[in-house]
Each structure stands twice: as C-alpha cells, then as structure tokens.
GUDREN-536151 format. One record per residue (C-alpha): residue number from 1; x, y, z. Coordinates in nm, 3 decimals, always signed. Layout:
! GUDREN-536151
NUM:X:Y:Z
...
END
This chain:
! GUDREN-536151
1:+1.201:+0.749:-0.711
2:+0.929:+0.679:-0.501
3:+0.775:+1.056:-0.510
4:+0.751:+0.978:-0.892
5:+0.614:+0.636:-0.889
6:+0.357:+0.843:-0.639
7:+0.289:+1.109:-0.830
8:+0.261:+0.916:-1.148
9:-0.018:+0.732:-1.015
10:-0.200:+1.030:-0.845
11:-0.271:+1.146:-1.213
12:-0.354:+0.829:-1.391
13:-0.595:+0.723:-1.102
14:-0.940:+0.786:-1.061
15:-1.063:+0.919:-0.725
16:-1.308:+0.685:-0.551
17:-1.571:+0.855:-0.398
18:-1.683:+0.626:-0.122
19:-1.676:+0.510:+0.212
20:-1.308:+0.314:+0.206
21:-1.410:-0.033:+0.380
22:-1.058:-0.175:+0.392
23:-0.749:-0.224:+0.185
24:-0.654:-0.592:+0.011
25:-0.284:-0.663:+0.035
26:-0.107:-0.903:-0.155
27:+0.131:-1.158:-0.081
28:+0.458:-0.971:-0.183
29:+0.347:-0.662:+0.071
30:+0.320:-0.892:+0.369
31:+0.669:-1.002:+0.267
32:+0.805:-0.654:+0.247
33:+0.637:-0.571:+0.586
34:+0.812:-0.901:+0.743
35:+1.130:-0.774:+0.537
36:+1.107:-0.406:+0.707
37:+1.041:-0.532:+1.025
38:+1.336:-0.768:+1.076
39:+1.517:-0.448:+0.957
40:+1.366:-0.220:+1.249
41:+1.192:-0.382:+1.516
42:+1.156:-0.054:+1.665
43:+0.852:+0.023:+1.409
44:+0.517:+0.101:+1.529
45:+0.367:-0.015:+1.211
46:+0.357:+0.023:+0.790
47:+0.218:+0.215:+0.522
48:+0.139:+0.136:+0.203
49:+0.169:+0.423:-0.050
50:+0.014:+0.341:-0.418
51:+0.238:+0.382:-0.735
52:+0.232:+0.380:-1.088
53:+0.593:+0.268:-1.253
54:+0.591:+0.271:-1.621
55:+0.661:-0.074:-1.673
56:+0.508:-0.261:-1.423
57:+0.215:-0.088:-1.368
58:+0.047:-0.052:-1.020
59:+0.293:-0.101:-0.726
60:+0.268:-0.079:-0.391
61:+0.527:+0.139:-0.171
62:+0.576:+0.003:+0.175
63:+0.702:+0.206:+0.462
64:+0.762:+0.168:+0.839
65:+0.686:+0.416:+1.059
66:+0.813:+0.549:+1.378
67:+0.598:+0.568:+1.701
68:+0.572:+0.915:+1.625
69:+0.344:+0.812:+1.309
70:+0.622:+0.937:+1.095
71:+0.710:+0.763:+0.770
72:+1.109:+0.585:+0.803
73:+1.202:+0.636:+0.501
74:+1.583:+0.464:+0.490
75:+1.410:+0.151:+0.348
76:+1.115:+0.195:+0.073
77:+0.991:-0.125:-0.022
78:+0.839:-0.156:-0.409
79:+0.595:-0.464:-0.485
80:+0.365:-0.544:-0.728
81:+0.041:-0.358:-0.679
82:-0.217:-0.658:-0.817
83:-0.452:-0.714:-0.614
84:-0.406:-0.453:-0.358
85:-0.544:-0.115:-0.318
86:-0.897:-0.002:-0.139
87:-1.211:-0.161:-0.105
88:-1.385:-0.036:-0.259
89:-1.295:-0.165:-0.560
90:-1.006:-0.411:-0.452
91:-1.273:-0.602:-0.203
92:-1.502:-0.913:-0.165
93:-1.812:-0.769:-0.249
94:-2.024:-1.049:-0.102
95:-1.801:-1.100:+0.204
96:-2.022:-1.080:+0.513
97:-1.824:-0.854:+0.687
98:-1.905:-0.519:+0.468
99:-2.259:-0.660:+0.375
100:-2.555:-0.627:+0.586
END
C-alpha cells in the first residue's frame, strides 16, 4: 500500500526546483514518530515519505530507521499530509531563519 500511495503522488506532484530549506511537519507526524518510537526504541531516527491516497489526498508516510540508515518497515505510519511537505513551498516565508 504504501509503494502506491508513493507512487501515486510521484506523478501528480510537481518537482520543485530549489534549494529545499526544511520540511514542516504536522501535528499527527510527531504523533506517529512518538507512536514508532515507543514501538522500537532501538531507532536511530524517522522518515517521512510523501503520498497521494485517493481519498484523502496528501499523506505523509512515516518510517523508523535502523542505525544502519535503513528504512524498518514492520510499522508504516499514514497521516494526513496538510501542512507538511518541503520548504519551499510548505515554509514561513518571512521567518528569519531562511531570510537574510
């Protein structure tokens, strides 16, 4: 499921062509990290892939991954992808920390 939700959203997306400044996660995401975390305290750290499911829209699929930097995929977290994604164009655009 998650391959599809991926690859559904690899061709409706546009490709941004800048710099990536950072990446805007929501408030379900940081649950779902919490969530896989309590599961595996032996993870090094998370990855959110982007998805496109038919009815909801953009989600967000959130991994663990192993100290090798490999994805643990025995738990694949879906959330809502509003107001996530890359900045640019999910950012602050005023925030002083990108601006100079």
């Amino acid at each position: 499921d998650a391959r599809a939700l991926c690859t559904n959203y690899f061709n409706n997306t546009a490709p941004i062509n800048e710099v990536v400044k950072g990446y805007s996660f929501n408030r379900e995401q940081i649950s779902a990290i919490n969530y896989l975390m309590s599961e595996n305290p032996d993870l090094s750290g998370f990855r959110v892939y982007m998805g496109y499911d038919e009815t909801e829209g953009n989600v967000g699929l959130l991994v663990g991954v192993n100290g090798s930097g490999q994805d643990v995929t025995t738990t694949i977290y879906k959330a809502p992808g509003a107001g996530t994604g890359p900045c640019p164009t999910i950012c602050d655009g005023g925030s002083a920390i990108i601006n100079n």
